[in-house]
ROZAFI-269003 format. One record per residue (C-alpha): residue in one letter; x, y, z. Coordinates in steps of 0.25 Angstrom, whole numbers, padded with zeros to 4 digits, always signed. Example, Ala and Ser with C-alpha at 12.3 -4.5 7.8 and 13.67 -1.06 7.14 Angstrom:
<rs>
A+0049-0018+0031
S+0055-0004+0029
</rs>
This chain:
<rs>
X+0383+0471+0327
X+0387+0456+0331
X+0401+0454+0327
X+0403+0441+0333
X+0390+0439+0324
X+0395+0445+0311
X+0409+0440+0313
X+0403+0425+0314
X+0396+0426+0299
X+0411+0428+0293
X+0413+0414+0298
X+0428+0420+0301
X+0439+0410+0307
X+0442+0414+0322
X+0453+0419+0324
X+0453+0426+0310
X+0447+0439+0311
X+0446+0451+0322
X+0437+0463+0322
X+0446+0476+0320
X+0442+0489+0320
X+0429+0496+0329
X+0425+0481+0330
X+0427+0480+0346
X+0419+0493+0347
X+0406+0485+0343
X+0410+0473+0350
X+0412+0480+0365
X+0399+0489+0361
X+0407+0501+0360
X+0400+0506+0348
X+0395+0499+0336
X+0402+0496+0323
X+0397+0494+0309
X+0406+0484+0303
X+0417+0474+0306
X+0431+0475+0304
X+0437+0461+0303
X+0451+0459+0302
X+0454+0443+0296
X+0466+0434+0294
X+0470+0433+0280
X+0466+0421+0280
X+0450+0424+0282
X+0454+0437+0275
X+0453+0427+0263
X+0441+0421+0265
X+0434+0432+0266
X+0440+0437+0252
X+0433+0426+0245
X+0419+0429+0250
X+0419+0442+0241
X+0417+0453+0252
X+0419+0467+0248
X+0434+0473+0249
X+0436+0488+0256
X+0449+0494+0263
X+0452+0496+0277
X+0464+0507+0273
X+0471+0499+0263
X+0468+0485+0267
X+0457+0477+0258
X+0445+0471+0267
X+0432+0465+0264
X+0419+0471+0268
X+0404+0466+0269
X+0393+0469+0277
X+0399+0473+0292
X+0414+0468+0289
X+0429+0473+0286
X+0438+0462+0284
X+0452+0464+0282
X+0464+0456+0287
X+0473+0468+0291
X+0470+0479+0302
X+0482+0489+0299
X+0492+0480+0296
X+0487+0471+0310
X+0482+0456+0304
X+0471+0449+0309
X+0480+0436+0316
X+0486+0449+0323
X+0475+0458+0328
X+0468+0444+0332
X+0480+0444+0343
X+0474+0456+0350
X+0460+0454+0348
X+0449+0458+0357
X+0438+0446+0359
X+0424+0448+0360
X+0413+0437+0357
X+0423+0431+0352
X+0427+0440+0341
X+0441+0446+0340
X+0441+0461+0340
X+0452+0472+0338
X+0454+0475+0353
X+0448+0486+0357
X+0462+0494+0362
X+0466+0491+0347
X+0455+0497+0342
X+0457+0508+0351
X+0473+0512+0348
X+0465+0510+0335
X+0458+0520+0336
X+0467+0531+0342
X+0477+0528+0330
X+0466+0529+0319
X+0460+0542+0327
X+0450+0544+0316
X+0436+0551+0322
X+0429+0537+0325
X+0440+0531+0331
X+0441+0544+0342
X+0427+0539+0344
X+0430+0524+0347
X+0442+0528+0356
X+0432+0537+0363
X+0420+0525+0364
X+0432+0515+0369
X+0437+0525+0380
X+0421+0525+0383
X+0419+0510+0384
X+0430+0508+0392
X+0428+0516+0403
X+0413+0511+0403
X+0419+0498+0403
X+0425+0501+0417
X+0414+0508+0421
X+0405+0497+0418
X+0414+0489+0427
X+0414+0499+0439
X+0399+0500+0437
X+0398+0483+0437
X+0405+0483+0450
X+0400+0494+0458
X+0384+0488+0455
X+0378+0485+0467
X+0375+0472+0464
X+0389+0469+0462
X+0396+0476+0472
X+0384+0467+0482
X+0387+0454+0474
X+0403+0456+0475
X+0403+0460+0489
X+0394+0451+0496
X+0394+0439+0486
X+0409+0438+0482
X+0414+0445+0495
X+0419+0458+0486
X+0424+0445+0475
X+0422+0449+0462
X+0423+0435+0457
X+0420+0422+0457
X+0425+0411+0468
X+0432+0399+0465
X+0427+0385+0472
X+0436+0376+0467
X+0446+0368+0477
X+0433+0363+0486
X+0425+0368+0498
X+0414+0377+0501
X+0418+0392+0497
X+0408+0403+0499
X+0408+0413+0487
X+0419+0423+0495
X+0428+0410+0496
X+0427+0407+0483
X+0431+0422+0479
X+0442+0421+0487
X+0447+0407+0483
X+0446+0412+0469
X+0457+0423+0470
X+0466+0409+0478
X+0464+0402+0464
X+0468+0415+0456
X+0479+0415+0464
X+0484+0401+0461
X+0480+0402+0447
X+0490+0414+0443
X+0501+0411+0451
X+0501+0422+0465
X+0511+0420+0474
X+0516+0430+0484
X+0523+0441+0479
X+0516+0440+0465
X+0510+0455+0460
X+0497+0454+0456
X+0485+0463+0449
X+0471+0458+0451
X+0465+0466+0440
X+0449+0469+0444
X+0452+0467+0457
X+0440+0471+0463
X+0438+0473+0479
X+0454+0467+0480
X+0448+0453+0486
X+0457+0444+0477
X+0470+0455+0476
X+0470+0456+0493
X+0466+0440+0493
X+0479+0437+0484
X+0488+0446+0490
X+0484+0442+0505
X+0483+0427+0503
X+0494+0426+0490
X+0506+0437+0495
X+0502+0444+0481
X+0504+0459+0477
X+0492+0462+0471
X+0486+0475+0464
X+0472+0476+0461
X+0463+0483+0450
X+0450+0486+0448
X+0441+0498+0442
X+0430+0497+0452
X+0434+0508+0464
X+0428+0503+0474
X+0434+0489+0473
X+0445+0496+0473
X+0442+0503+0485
X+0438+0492+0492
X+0450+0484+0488
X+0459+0496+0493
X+0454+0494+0505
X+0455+0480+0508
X+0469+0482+0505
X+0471+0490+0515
X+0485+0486+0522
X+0488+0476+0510
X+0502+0480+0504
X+0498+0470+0495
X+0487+0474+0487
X+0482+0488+0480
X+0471+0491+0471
X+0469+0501+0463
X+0458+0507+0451
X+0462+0503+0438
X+0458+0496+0426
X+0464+0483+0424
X+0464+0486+0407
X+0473+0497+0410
X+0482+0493+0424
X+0490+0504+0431
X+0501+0495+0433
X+0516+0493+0427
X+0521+0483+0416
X+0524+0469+0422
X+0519+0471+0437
X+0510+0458+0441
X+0513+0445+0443
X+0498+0441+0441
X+0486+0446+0436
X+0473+0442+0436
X+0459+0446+0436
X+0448+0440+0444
X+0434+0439+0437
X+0438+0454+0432
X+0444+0451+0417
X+0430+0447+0411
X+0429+0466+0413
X+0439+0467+0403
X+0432+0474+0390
X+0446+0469+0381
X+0453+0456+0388
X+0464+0456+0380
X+0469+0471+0385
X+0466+0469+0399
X+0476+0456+0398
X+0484+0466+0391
X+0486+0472+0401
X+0487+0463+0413
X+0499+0455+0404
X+0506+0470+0405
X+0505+0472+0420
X+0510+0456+0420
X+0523+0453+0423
X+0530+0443+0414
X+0525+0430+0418
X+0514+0434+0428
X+0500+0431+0424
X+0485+0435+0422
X+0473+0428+0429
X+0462+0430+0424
X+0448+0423+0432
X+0436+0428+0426
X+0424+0422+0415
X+0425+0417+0400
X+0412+0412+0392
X+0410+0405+0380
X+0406+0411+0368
X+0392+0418+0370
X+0388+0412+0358
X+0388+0397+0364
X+0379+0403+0375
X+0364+0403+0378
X+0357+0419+0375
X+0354+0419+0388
X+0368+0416+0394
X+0376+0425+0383
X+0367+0437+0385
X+0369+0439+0401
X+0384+0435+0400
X+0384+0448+0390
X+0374+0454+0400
X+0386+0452+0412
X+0397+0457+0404
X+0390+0469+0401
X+0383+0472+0413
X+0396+0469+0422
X+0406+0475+0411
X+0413+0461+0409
X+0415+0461+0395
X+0424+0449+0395
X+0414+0441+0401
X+0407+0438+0387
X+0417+0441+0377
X+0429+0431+0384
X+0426+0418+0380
X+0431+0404+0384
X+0443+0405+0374
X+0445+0420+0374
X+0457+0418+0383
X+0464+0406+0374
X+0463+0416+0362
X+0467+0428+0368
X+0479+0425+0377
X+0488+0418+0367
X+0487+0431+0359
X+0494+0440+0372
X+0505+0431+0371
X+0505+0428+0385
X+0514+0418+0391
X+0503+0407+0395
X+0489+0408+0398
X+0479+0397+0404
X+0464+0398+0404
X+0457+0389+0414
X+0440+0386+0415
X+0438+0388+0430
X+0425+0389+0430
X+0422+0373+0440
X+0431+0384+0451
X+0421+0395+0451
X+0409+0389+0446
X+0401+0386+0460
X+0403+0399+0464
X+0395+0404+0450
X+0383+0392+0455
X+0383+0399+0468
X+0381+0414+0462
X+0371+0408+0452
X+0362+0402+0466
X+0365+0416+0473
X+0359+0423+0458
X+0346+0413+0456
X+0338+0419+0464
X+0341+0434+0462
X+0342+0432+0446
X+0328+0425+0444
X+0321+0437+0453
X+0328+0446+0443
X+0324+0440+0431
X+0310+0440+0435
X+0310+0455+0433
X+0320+0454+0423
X+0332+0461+0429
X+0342+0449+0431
X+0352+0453+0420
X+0353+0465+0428
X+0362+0460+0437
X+0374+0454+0429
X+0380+0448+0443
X+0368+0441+0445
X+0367+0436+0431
X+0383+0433+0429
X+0378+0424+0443
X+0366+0417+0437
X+0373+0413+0425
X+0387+0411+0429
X+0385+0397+0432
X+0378+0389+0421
X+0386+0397+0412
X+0399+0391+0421
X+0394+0377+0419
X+0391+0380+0404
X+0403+0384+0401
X+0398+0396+0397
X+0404+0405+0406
X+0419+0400+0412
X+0427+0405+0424
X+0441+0406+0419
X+0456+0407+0425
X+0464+0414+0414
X+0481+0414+0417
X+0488+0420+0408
X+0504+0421+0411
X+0512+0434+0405
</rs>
């Protein structure tokens, strides 16, 4: 089932409505679900009144039922304007988060809920392992190494000259560093931090203290060993949803073309804002797209293809806007989201010149959409121009 699709025939007012209940199971295809719990403002509560639907209870609370939908304006005790606050976006419709559902769950306890918890726990640890097995294809291993000089990211031309694609890596993490504030002495985490090219860059060339994350061993390996002799920098296995760390420890955060992994943005920035101290902030470099809807077939279809194949889900559920809706709800401090797309655009030319040739030999046998690299590097740039597909520097200020 297509809830975006069977929401859309409601003709429901944004911001008026969020899918409660087993919802998010559907949505992040961790099992089907029957019908749609919607939870509305009072407000669209009384519009659907009038058209006539059928009444039922959820416990004691009157809602109205037809074909597929449960529509009430209460979700035990929690109204709609509330729940909206802490909702999980996807394809642009808000959903009861997918930890809420799961505490959810545990409370209720009943025999079907024991099975949800179990297909959450599932889905999670395939998420990382659908990470790990991203990252340690050969083809991205090859394409990170001897592309990207171990980069696992874009580069950033702005500021003129000639940059090769390594210089470009590099002056990326100088523009990061500029953008959130690192000055010597400041503690920082560089969540997804990969083989520890940006952490060792910004602790060598910056006077930073910098711990890095990353579910991928042998990054983590490698970073380690590059470290060697550093006092500076350590690294260690963890994932960045659930950090080892204390209450209030980093000056800045910042994740660098790694946030788009995050299966539920809004716990993951959860969680970073704990490990913030006051005043510090998160910096967030990675992709946004516009709604797939606006898109060409062709286009939308491989960008679902990527997020799949690379375990990105973010990179097709968080659009353009997604940010400006969601951070004002976190009650942050400040927040600025910035299109810098023109800074890594010619970077994305060249991978699209460097993928021509490879991608039309795999399409004559049909097997392009098996290399999402390859794809992502044939798409990337016309969808730039399009405005499609942004690059975007997020700050966000505790």
């Amino acid at each position: 089932m297509n809830f975006r699709q069977r929401i859309a025939e409601l003709e429901l007012p944004e911001d008026s409505y969020i899918v409660v209940g087993s919802g998010i199971l559907a949505a992040l295809g961790i099992r089907e679900s029957r019908d749609i719990d919607l939870v509305v403002t009072d407000e669209a509560y009384k519009s659907i009144e009038k058209l006539g639907w059928e009444q039922g209870l959820w416990g004691d609370d009157i809602v109205f039922q037809r074909d597929v939908f449960d529509i009430g304006n209460d979700w035990y005790g929690k109204s709609a304007t509330h729940l909206l606050k802490h909702a999980q976006i996807i394809e642009g419709v808000p959903y009861l988060s997918l930890d809420d559902v799961y505490e959810w769950k545990k409370q209720r306890g009943q025999e079907k809920d024991i099975r949800d918890i179990a297909l959450i726990d599932d889905y999670r640890q395939m998420s990382r392992e659908k990470t790990l097995k991203y990252y340690e294809r050969l083809s991205s291993r090859l394409g990170y190494q001897f592309v990207l000089g171990g980069h696992r990211h874009f580069g950033w031309y702005k500021g003129g000259g000639h940059k090769t694609m390594i210089k470009a890596a590099e002056a990326i993490i100088d523009h990061l560093a500029e953008f959130s504030g690192i000055v010597p002495g400041s503690n920082v985490l560089d969540a997804g931090c990969g083989q520890g090219r940006s952490a060792l860059q910004l602790a060598k060339k910056y006077g930073a203290t910098v711990s890095g994350v990353d579910l991928v061993p042998r990054s983590i390996s490698f970073a380690q060993r590059a470290a060697i002799g550093n006092k500076n920098v350590n690294f260690q296995i963890a994932d960045y949803n659930t950090l080892p760390f204390k209450d209030n420890s980093f000056d800045v955060v910042f994740a660098l073309e790694t946030f788009t992994h995050s299966s539920d943005p809004e716990r993951t920035i959860r969680e970073f804002l704990r490990v913030l101290k006051p005043g510090g902030r998160i910096a967030i470099f990675d992709y946004s797209i516009a709604p797939l809807a606006s898109m060409p077939r062709e286009l939308s279809d491989a960008i679902h293809l990527i997020a799949k194949e690379t375990d990105c889900p973010g990179f097709d559920t968080i659009t353009h806007d997604y940010y400006g809706k969601l951070l004002p709800k976190l009650k942050v401090s400040s927040f600025e989201v910035i299109n810098a797309t023109e800074g890594v655009l010619p970077g994305i030319k060249n991978m699209y010149r460097l993928s021509w040739v490879p991608y039309h030999l795999l399409k004559i046998f049909k097997h392009q959409n098996d290399h999402p690299n390859l794809l992502m590097a044939h798409i990337g740039w016309q969808a730039g121009v399009r405005d499609y597909i942004r690059y975007i520097n997020v700050k966000i200020v505790k």
